[in-house]
C-alpha positions in Angstrom: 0.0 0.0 0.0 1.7 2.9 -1.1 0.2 5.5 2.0 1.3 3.4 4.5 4.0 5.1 5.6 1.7 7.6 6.5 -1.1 5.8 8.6 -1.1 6.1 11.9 -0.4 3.0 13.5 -0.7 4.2 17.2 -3.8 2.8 18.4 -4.3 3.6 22.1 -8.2 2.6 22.7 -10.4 -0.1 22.1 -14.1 0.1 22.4 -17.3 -1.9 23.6 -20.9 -0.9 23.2 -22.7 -3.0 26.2 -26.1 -2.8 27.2 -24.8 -2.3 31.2 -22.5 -0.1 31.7 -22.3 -1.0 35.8 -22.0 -4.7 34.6 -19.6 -4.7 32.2 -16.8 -2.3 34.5 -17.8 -4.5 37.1 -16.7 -7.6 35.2 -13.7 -5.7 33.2 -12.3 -5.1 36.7 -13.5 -8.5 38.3 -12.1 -10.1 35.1 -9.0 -8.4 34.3 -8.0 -6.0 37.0 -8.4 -3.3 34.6 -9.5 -0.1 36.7 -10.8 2.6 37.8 -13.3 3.1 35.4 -14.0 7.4 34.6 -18.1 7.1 34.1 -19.5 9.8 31.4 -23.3 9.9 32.5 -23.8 12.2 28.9 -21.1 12.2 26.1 -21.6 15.6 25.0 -21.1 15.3 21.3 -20.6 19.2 19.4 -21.5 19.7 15.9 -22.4 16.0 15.1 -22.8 14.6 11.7 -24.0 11.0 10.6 -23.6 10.0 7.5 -23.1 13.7 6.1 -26.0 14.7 8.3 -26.9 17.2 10.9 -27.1 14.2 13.6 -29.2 13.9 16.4 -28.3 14.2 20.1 -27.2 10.0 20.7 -29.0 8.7 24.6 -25.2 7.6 25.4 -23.0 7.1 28.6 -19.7 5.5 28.6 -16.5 4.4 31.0 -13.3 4.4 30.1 -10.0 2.9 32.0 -6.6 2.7 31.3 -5.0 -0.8 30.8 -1.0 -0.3 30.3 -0.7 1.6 27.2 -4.1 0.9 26.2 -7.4 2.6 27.1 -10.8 0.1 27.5 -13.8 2.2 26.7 -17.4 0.6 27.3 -20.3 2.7 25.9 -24.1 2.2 26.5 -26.2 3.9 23.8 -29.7 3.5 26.0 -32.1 3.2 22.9 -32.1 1.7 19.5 -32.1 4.7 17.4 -30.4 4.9 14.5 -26.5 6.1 15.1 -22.9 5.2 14.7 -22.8 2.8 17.3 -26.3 0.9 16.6 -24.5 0.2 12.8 -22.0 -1.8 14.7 -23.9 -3.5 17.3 -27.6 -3.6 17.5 -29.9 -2.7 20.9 -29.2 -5.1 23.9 -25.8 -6.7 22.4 -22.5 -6.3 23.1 -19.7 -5.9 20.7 -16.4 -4.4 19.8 -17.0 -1.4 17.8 -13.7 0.8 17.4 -10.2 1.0 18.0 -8.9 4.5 18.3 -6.2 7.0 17.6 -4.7 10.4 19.1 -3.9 11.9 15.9 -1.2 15.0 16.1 -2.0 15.5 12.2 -5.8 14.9 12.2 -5.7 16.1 8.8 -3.2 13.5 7.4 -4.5 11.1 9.1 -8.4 11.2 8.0 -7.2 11.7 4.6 -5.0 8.7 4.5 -7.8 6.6 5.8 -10.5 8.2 3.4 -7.7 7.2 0.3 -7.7 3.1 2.0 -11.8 3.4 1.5 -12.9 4.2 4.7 -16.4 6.1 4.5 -16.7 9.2 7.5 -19.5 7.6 9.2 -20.0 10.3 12.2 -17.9 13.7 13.0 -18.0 16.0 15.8 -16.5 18.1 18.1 -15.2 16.8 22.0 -13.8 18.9 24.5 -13.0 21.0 21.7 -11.1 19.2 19.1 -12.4 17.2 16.0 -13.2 13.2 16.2 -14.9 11.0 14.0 -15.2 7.5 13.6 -14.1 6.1 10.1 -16.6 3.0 8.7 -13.8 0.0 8.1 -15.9 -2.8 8.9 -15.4 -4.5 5.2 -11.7 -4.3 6.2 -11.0 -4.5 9.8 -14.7 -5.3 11.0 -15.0 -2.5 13.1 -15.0 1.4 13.5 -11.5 3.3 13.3 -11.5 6.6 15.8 -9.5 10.0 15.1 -9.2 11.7 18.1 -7.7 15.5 17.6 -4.6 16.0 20.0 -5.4 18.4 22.3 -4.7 20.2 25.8 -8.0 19.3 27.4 -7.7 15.4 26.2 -3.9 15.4 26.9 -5.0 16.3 31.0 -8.0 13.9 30.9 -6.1 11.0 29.3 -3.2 12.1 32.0 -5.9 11.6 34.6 -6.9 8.0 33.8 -3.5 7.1 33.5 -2.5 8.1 36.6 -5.7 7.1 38.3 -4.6 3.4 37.0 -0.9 3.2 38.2 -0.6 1.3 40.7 -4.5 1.1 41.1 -5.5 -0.7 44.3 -9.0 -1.7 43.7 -10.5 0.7 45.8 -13.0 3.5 43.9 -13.7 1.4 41.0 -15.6 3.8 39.2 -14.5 7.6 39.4 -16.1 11.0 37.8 -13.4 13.2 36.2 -12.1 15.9 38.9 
């Protein structure tokens, strides 16, 4: 592939939809000692587009811990309308739906997935900065994330990282401070 070179290769999240939140941290930490979870009651989505769409504002709530190098995200869209995460996984299943990546070069990088044939499925704005998941489920059989780099992510990444270093157990799930 002649753009490789140039794709980002640095995942640093994977991602579940699940239809219990409380459950599934519970048995991600029960399971693999991965904690504490950060719960997001309402993942305030900015300027959201489906499919090329003014989109409508998505029921959701997700956790997200970090595991090593790796962040786990678990996200609980609480209806069955139609959205970027119900393509993936439908109401009341679980599933893995994206991997995702900090991008430095957002720019770069969403064009040199676009140029591999990766449709923009859903872009918005969070905490600031420009994300949007990238439909690769012919290729990879999931959702690719771009995640803009960005001072307010760079602290709230820092957070769960920290939170998870030598994690005890204790506080399992956590609101951001």
């Amino acid at each position: 592939m002649s753009n490789m070179h140039r794709i980002n290769r640095n995942f640093m999240q994977m991602c579940w939809v699940v239809p219990d939140l409380d459950e599934a941290m519970a048995t991600w930490t029960r399971t693999t000692g991965v904690g504490p979870f950060f719960y997001f009651e309402d993942v305030p989505f900015e300027d959201a587009r489906y499919r090329g769409e003014p989109a409508a504002k998505i029921d959701l709530s997700a956790a997200i811990a970090q595991a090593g190098d790796m962040q786990i995200e678990l996200v609980d869209q609480h209806d069955d309308m139609p959205s970027f995460i119900r393509d993936v996984v439908p109401y009341g299943q679980s599933g893995l739906h994206h991997l995702g990546l900090y991008c430095t070069d957002y720019d770069a990088d969403l064009a040199a997935y676009l140029a591999t044939g990766a449709e923009l499925l859903y872009d918005c704005r969070m905490m600031g900065a420009r994300s949007c998941w990238l439909d690769t489920r012919a290729s990879l059989g999931m959702l690719v994330e771009l995640v803009e780099a960005n001072p307010v992510a760079d602290a709230v990444f820092g957070q769960f990282r920290l939170a998870a270093e030598d994690w005890d157990g204790s506080d399992p799930v956590r609101t951001l401070s």
